[in-house]
N, C-alpha and C positions, 0 to 999 in steps of 0.2 A: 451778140447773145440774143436769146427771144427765150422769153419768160425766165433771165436767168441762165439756160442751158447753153455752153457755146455752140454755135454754128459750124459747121464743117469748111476748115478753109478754102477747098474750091468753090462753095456758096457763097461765101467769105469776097472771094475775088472778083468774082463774076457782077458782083452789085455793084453798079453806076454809082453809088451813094447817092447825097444830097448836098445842094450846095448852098448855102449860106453865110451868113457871120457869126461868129463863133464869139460867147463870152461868158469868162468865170469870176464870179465875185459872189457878194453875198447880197439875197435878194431879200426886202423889205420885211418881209413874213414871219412870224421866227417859230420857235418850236414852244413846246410845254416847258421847256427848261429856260423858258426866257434866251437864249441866243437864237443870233442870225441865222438862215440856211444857204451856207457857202454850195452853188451848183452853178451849171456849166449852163449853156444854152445856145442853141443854134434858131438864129432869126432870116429871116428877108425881108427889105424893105415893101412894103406895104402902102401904097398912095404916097405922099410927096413927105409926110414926116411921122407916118406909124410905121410901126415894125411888127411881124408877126410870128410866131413860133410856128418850127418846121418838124418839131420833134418834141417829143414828151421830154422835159428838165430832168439831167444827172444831180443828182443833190447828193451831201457830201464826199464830192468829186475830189479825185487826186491825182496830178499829173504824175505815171508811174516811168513813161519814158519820153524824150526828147530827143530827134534825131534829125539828122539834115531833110527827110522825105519827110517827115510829119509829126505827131504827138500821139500819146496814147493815154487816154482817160480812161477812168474806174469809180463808179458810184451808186447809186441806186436811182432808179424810175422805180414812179409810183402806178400800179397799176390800176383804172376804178374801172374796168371794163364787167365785172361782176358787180355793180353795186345792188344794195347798199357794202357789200364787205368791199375792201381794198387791201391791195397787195403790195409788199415794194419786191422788184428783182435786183439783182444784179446785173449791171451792164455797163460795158467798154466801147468808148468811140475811136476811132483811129481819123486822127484829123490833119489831112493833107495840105497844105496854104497852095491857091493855085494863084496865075497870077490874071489879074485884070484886062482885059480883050484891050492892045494900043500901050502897054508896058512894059512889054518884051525888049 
């Protein structure tokens, strides 16, 4: 999706994606209602023991399918590319596990 609206699946297809490590839990932060915000995140390791984000955070993210080729998430990114206003869209990952170069 981008800004919300789905993509056209052969656009869809034709993206190399991004490659990273992927993790869903609930981050530090919490909301005006006092709870956590359960979101997804894709990192790369960054110098010898940071990590850095590769992608704007899915937040209250939901694994809607599970399938031998991959997973597919649903949640919201926040938009601040207009500030001061911010936006959240809708948006879906499809997240493929590839395997480590020497594991095959």
């Amino acid at each position: 999706m981008v800004a919300g609206v789905r993509r056209p699946r052969e656009e869809c297809l034709a993206d190399p994606g991004t490659i990273g490590t992927l993790s869903i839990g609930d981050i530090p932060i919490g909301t005006a209602e006092k709870r956590p915000l359960h979101a997804a995140q894709l990192w790369e390791r960054w110098g010898t023991s940071a990590k850095r984000g590769l992608l704007p955070p899915l937040f209250d993210v939901q694994v809607l399918r599970i399938t031998p080729r991959g997973l597919l998430l649903r949640g919201f990114q926040v938009d601040t590319s207009n500030r001061p206003t911010t936006a959240q869209h809708a948006q879906e990952w499809w997240a493929v596990p590839i395997e480590k170069p020497g594991t095959a």
